[in-house]
C-alpha positions as CSV (number, residue, x, y, z in Angstrom):
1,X,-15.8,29.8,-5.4
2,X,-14.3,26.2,-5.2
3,X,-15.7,23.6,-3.7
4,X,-13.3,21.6,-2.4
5,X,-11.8,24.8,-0.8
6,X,-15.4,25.3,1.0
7,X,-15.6,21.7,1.7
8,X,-12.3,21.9,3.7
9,X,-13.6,24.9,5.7
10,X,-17.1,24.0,6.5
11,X,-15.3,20.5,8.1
12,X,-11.7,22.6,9.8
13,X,-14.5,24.8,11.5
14,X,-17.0,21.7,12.6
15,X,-13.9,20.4,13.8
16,X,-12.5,23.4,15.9
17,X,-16.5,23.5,17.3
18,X,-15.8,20.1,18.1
19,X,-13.4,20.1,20.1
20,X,-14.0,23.5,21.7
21,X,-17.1,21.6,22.8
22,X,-15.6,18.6,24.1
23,X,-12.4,19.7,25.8
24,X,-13.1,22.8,26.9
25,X,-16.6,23.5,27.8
26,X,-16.9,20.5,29.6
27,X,-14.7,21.9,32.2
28,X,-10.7,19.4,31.1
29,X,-8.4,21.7,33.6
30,X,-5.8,20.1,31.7
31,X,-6.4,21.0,28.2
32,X,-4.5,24.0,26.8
33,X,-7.3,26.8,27.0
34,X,-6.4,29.5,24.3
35,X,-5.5,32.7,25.9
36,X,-7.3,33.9,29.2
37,X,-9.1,30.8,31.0
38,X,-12.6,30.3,30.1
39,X,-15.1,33.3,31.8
40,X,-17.2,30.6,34.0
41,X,-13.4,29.1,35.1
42,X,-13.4,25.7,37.2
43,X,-14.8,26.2,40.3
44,X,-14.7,22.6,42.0
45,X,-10.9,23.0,43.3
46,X,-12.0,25.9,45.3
47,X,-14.1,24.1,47.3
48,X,-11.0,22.0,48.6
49,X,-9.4,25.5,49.9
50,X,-10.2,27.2,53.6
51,X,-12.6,29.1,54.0
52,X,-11.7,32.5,54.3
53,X,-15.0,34.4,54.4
54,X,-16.3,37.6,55.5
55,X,-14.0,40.9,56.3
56,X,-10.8,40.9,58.4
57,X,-9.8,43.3,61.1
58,X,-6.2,43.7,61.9
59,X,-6.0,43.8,66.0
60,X,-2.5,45.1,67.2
61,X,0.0,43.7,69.6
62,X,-0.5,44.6,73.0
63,X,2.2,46.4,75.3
64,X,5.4,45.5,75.4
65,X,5.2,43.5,72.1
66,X,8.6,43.9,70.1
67,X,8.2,44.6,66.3
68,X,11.4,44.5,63.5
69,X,11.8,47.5,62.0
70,X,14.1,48.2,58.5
71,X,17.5,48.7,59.5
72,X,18.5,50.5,56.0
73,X,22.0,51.5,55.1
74,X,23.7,53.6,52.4
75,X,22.2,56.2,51.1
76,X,18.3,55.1,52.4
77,X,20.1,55.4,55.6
78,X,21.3,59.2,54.7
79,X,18.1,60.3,53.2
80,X,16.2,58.8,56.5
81,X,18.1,61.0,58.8
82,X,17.7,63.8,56.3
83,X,13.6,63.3,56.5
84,X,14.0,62.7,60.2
85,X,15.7,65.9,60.8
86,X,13.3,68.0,58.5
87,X,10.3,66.3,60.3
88,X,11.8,67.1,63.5
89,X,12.5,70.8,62.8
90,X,8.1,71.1,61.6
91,X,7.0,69.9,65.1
92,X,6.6,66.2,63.9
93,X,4.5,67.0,60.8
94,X,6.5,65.5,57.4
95,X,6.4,67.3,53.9
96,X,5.2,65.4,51.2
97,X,5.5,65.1,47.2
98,X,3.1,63.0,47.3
99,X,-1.2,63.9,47.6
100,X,-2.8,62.7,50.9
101,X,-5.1,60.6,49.1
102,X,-2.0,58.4,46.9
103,X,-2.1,54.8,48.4
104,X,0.6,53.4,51.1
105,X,1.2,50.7,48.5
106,X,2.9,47.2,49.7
107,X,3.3,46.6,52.7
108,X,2.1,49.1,54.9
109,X,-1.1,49.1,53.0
110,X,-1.9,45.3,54.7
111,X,-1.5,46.9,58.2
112,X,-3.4,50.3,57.8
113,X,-5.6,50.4,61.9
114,X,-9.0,50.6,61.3
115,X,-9.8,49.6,57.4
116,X,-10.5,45.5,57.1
117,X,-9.9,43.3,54.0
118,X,-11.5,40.3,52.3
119,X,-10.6,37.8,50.2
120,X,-12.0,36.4,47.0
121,X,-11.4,33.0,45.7
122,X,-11.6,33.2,41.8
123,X,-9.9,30.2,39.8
124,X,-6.1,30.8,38.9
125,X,-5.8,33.4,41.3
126,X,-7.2,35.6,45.2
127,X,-8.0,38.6,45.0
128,X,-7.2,41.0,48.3
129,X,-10.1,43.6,48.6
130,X,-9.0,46.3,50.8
131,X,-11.6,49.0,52.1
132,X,-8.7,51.2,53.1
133,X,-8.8,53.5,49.5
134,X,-10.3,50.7,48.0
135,X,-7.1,49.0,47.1
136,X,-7.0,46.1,45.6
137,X,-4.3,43.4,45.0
138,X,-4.1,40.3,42.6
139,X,-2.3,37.0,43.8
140,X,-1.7,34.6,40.9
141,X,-2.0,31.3,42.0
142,X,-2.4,29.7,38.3
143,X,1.6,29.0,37.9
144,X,2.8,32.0,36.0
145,X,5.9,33.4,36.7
146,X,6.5,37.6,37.7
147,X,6.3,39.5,34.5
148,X,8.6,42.2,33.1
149,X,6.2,45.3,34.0
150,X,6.2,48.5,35.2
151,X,6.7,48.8,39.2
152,X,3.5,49.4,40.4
153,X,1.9,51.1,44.7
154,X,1.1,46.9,44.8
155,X,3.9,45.4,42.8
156,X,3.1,42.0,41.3
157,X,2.1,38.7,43.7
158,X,2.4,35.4,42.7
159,X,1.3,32.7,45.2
160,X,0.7,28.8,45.7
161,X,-1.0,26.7,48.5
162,X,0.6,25.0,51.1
163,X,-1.7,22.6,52.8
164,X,-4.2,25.4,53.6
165,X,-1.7,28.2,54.1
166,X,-1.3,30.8,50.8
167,X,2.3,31.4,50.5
168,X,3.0,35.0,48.3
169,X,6.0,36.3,46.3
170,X,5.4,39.9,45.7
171,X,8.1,42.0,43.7
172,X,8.1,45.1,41.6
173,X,6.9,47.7,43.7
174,X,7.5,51.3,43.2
175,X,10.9,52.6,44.7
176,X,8.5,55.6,45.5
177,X,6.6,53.8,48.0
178,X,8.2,53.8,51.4
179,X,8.4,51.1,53.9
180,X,7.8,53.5,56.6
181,X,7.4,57.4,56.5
182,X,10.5,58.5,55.0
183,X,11.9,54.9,54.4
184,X,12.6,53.9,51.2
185,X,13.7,50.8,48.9
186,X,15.6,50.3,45.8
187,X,14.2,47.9,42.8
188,X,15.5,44.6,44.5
189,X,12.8,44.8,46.7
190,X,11.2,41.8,47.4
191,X,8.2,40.7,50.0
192,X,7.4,37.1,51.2
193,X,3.9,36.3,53.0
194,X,2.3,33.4,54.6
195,X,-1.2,33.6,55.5
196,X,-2.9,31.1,57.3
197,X,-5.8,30.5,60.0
198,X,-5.2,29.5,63.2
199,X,-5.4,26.2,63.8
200,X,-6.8,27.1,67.4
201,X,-9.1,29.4,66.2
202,X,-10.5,29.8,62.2
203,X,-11.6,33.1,63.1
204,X,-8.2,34.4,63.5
205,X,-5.8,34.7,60.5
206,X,-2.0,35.4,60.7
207,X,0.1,36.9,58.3
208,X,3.6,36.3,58.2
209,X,5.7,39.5,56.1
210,X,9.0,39.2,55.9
211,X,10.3,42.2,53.6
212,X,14.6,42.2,52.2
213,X,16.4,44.1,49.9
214,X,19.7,43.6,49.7
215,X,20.6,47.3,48.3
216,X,18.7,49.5,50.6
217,X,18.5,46.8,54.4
218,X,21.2,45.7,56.6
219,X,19.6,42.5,56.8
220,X,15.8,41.0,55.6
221,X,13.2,41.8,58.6
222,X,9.9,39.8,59.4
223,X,6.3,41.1,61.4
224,X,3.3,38.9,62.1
225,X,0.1,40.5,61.5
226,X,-3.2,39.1,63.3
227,X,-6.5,39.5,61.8
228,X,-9.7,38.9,63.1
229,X,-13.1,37.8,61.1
230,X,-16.9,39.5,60.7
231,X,-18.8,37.2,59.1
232,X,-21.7,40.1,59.0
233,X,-20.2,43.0,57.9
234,X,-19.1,44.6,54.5
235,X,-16.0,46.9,53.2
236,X,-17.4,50.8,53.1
237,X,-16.4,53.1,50.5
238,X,-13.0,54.8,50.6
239,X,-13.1,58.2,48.7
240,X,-10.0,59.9,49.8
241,X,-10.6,63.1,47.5
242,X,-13.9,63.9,49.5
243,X,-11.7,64.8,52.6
244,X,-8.1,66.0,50.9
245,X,-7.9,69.4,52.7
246,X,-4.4,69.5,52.4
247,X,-3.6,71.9,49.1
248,X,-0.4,70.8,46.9
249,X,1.8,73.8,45.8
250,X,3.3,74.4,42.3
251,X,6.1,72.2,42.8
252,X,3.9,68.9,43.4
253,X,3.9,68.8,47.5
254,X,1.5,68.7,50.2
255,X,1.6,71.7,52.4
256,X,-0.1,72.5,55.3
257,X,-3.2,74.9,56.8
258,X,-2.5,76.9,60.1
């Protein structure tokens, strides 16, 4: 073997060690990691965020309390009234081609009565844990931009702070998932949220959704949702397949036991 050629080695990979140890293990959030940030991350800018602890309980509206609703057109408009008519004509109950137990998906999935969420502050990014069939969604919050993906029940969320509010871009959502039963969206659509305490109460979150897609609604429409916090209570399992009673025929929909 030669020397010199081992000499160089044994020094490049002292080096490398060198600076791994320098710049990077002792925690520079400004030097270029390589690949995926480091397992232990930096922790120390999440103690400057709210806190956002324990579970969180949506609590509805009371009487009287207008909500928007998706005022679709075109064809999402014509297959609506088509769904509507065929729902009407069963007594109320809708045919799916879909299993019982397949997730809502974004955004009805934030507002699902009964099932609370929590939130997990990891660096670069929260993490929405969602008891209701233990859903789960990523919010980036490390700078990167939406990536060209596959649509996906969640789509992809990409966030930054705002004083101590969490502002989220979420696109790339399946057009299979509807807004509403029978609703449905095209691949421009696009969901903006705002979630942030309230400053009268910290045990009281509001989320601000405001849902558009310029293909499939007359015009962008925007909900509040309140939540309210547990600090001693945890997220149950969700195990939809243990109660999925309703059989699917050959052709892939749900039908129904008299």
């Amino acid at each position: 073997m030669n020397p010199q050629r081992t000499l160089r080695t044994t020094i490049s990979s002292a080096l490398a060690l060198f600076i791994y140890t320098t710049v990077y293990a002792a925690g520079d959030a400004s030097a270029p990691a390589p690949g995926a940030a480091l397992p232990q991350g930096h922790y120390a800018a999440l103690d400057k965020l709210p806190d956002w602890g324990g579970i969180w309980t949506i609590t509805f509206p009371g009487p009287g309390t207008k909500r928007e609703l998706p005022q679709l057109k075109g064809k999402y408009l014509a297959d609506y009234q088509t769904f509507k008519k065929d729902m009407d004509a069963h007594h109320g109950q809708a045919r799916k081609k879909t299993s019982n137990c397949t997730p809502p998906g974004m955004p009805y999935i934030m507002s699902v009565a009964q099932y609370p969420i929590e939130f997990l502050f990891t660096p670069g990014r929260v993490t929405v844990h969602l008891e209701a069939w233990m859903q789960w969604r990523v919010i980036f919050t490390d700078g990167r931009p939406h990536p060209d993906i596959e649509p996906s029940f969640n789509g992809h969320s990409i966030g930054k702070w705002e004083g101590n509010a969490l502002v989220v871009d979420t696109v790339n959502i399946k057009p299979t998932v509807p807004l509403m039963p029978g609703m449905y969206h095209s691949d421009k659509f696009h969901i903006t949220e705002r979630f942030a305490l309230d400053p009268q109460d910290a045990n009281v979150m509001r989320v601000q959704i405001t849902v558009a897609d310029p293909e499939a609604l007359e015009k962008p429409y925007t909900n509040t949702l309140t939540f309210t916090r547990s600090r001693d209570a945890d997220l149950l399992e969700f195990i939809c397949a243990e109660n999925d009673r309703n059989p699917v025929d050959a052709s892939g929909e749900t039908t129904f036991e008299h």
